[in-house]
N, C-alpha and C positions, 0 to 999 in steps of 0.2 A: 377574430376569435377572442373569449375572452378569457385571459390566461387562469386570472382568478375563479372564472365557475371550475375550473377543472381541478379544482386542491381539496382534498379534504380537510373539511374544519376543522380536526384533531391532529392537522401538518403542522410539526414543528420545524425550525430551521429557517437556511435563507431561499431567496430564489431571487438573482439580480439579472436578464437577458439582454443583451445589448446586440441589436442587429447595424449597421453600418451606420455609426458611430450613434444611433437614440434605444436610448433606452425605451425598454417594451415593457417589461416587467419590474419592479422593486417592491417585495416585500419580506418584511420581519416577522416570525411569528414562535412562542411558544419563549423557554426559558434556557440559557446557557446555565442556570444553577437553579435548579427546579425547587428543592425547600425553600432557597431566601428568594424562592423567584426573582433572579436578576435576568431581565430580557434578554434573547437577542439580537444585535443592531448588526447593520452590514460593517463593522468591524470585527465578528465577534468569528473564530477560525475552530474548524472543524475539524478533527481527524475524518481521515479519508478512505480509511482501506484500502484496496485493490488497487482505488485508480491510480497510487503511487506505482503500479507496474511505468504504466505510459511514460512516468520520467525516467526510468529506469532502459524502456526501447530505446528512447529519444538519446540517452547517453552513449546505449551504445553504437547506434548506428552515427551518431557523432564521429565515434572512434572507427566505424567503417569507413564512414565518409575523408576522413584526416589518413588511411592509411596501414593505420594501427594494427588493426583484426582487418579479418574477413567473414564474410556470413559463414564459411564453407569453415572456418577453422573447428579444432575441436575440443574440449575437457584434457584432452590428454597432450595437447605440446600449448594448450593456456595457461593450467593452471598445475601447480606443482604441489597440491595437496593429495594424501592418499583416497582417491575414488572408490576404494574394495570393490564390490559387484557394479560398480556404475559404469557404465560401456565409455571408457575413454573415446569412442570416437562420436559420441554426440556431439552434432556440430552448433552453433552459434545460433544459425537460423531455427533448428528443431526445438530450442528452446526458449528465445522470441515467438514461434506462434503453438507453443505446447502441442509437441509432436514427437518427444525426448522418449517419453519414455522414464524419465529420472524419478527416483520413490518421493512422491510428495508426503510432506509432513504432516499438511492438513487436506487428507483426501475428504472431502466430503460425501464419496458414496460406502465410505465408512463411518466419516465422524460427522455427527449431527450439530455439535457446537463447540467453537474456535477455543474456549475457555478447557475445552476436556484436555487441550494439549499440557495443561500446567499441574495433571493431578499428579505426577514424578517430577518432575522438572517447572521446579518456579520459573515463572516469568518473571521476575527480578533480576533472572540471571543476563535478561535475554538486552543487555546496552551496545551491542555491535553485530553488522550483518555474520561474522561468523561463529558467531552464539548460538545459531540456529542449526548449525551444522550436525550436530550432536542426537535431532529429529528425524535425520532419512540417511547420515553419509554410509551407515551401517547395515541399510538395508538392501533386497534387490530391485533389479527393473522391477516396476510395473507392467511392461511390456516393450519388445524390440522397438528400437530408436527408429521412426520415422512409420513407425504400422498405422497411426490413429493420432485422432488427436483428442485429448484429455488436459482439462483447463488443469495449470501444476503451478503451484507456490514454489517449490523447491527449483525450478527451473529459472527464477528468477532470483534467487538469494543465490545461486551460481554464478549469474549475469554477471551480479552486483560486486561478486567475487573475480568475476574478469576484471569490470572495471577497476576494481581495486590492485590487481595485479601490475595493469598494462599501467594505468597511471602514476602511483606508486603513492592514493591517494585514499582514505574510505571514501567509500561510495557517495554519503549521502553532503559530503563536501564537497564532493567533485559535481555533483549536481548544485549545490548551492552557488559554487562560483560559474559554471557554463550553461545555466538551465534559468533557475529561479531569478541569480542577480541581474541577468542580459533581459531577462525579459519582465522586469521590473517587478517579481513577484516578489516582494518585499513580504509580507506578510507568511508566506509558506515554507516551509523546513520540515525536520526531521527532529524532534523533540526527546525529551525523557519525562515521562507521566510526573515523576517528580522535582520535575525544574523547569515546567511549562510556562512559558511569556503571559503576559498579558493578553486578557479579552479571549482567553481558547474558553469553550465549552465545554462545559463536563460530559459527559457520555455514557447513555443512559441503554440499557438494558430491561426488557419487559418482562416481570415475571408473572406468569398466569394462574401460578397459585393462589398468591397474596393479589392479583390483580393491579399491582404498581411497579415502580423502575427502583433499580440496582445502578451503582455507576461499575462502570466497566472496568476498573484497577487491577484487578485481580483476573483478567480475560484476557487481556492483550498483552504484547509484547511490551516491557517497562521503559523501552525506545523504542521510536519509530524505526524500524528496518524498512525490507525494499516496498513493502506493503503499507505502510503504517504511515503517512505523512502527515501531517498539521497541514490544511490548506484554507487559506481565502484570497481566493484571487478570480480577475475578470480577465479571461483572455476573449474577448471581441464576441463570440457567439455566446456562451450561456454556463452561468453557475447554477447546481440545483444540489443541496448539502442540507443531508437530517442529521438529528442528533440524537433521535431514537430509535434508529433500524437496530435488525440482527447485526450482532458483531461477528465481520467471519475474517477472513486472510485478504 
């Protein structure tokens, strides 16, 4: 198969695949700084959205595996912040595979774009996982803990709040020492839009007005929270990382 017919020639980003241990794929395409046009090369790191959940499982079931938690535990002898309407006995597991119930902050079959969250509440504010709290701890269920399942952001900035509890560490350190540095993902972290490393990409936004791109500074959280990582890395199977998709959670 050939991996390049299948891209679209207006694909930005990297794509590096590596099947037991040769490379299949490597290519570069499109621009990390789109007016001075500076390429980008397979050094060049990505915000990632969402798939920062997956570090975020991976830690805590760390913490299952070590003793710590249990899947069965709950909101209510975890974590010692006030929950108001949030059913203290959502357990652990209900919110690893979004089953909670917990009011998410960015529902998307309400909000059409991630950036609407910041028309009261800068995103400036937003440099720790419990910045975010302020977005849903006030509101009610969405529906009884364990009815359905409904993909939930907020269910994971609670996780992020276990982990922080149980280890006595924030979260996205606790993953940088037992995630990222063990498995040599040197390159990958949890950033601040304004004190980003070297070689990260700007991130670009389509607007269909004007028919060109916005950088995303003003849309996203101004640190990466549980959602929001800085990534370039090859873990054995397959990187595939735009820099012009929709910005969502």
């Amino acid at each position: 198969m050939d991996i390049n017919a299948l891209l679209d020639a207006s694909f930005r980003g990297n794509i590096y695949i590596v099947q037991n241990n040769s490379v299949l794929c490597e290519r570069e395409n499109g621009f990390a700084d789109l007016p001075n046009e500076i390429p980008n090369t397979l050094e060049t790191k990505f915000a990632s959205a969402s798939a920062g959940k997956v570090f975020v499982a991976v830690a805590i079931l760390q913490l299952v595996e070590q003793g710590r938690i249990k899947l069965d535990d709950t909101l209510g002898t975890l974590l010692d912040i006030r929950l108001n309407d949030i059913d203290r006995d959502v357990t652990v597991r209900q919110l690893l595979n979004h089953t909670s119930g917990v009011p998410d902050y960015f529902d998307e079959s309400v909000m059409e774009e991630y950036e609407e969250l910041w028309a009261d509440y800068p995103n400036y504010k937003i440099r720790q996982n419990r910045d975010l709290f302020p977005l849903f701890i006030h509101r009610p269920m969405m529906y009884p803990k364990g009815e359905r399942f409904q993909y939930n952001n907020s269910g994971y900035v609670l996780l992020a709040a276990i982990i922080e509890k149980v280890t006595g560490m924030d979260f996205d350190r606790y993953l940088q020492i037992n995630i990222f540095d063990k498995c040599k993902m040197e390159a990958t972290g949890y950033y601040e839009l304004d004190r980003l490393p070297a070689k990260c990409a700007n991130n670009y936004i389509f607007c269909a007005d004007t028919e060109d791109y916005r950088t995303n500074i003003f849309s996203v959280d101004a640190k990466g929270t549980e959602t929001m990582p800085i990534f370039r890395g090859v873990i054995r199977e397959s990187v595939l990382s735009r820099n012009t998709t929709r910005t969502t959670g």
